[in-house]
N, C-alpha and C positions, 0 to 999 in steps of 0.2 A: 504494500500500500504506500501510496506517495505520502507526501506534506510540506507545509511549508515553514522553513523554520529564516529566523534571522540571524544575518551571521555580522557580527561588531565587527569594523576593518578595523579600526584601530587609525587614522587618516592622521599622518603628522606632515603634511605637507608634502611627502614624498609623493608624485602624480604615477608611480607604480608598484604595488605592495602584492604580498599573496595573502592567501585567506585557506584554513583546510575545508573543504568541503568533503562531501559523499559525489564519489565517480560518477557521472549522467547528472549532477545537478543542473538544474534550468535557471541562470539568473531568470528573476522577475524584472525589480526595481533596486534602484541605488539612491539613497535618500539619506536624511537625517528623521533619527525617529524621533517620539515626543518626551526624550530627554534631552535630545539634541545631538546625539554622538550620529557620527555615520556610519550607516551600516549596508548590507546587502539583502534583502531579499528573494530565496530563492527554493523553487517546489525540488525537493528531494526523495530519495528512496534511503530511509533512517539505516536500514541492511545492507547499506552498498561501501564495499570498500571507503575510508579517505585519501583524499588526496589534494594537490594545490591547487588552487585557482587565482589566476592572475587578475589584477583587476588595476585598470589603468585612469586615472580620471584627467581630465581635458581643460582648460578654461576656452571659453569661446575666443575665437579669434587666434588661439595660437594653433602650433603643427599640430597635425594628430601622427605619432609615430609609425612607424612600418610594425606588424606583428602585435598589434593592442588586440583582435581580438573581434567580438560582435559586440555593436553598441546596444546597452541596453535601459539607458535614462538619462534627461538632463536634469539636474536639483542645483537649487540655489543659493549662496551664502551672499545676503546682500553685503554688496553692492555685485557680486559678481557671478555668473551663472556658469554651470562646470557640466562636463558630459562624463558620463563613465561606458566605460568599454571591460567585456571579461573572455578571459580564455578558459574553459572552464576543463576539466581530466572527463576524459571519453568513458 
C-alpha cells in the first residue's frame, strides 16, 4: 500500500542536498510546511528499500543546472520565488 509521508530537507542555502527516501518514491510538492521548515512531499511505498534522493532548488531567473532532475514545485520565500527539481532512486 502507498502513502504519503513528509520528508524535512533540512534547506541551508545549499540549492543541492539529498534526502533518504523509499526506492519508486513520487515527489509530490516542495514547500515550507506550517512550521515553516522546508520540506518535500512525496507518495511512497513504507516496504520499499531506502535510498537518496536529490533535490535541487532554483531561484527564478538564475541557470537551472544540467542533471537536476524533474521539476516538481515552485514555493516562495518573500521576496523571492524558488523552483525545486528531484532525482528520485528507481
Amino acid at each position: 500500500m502507498r502513502t504519503i509521508w513528509k520528508f524535512p530537507l533540512g534547506y541551508r542555502g545549499d540549492p543541492r542536498f539529498e534526502v533518504e527516501v523509499p526506492r519508486g518514491a513520487v515527489p509530490l510538492r516542495v514547500d515550507f510546511d506550517p512550521a515553516g521548515e522546508l520540506v518535500m512531499w512525496a507518495e511512497v511505498d513504507p516496504k520499499a528499500e531506502r535510498s537518496l534522493a536529490a533535490v535541487t532548488v532554483v531561484g527564478t531567473g538564475n541557470p537551472i543546472p544540467e542533471g537536476v532532475g524533474t521539476y516538481v514545485s515552485t514555493f516562495m520565500s518573500e521576496p523571492f520565488v524558488f523552483h525545486a527539481y528531484v532525482v528520485t532512486p528507481s
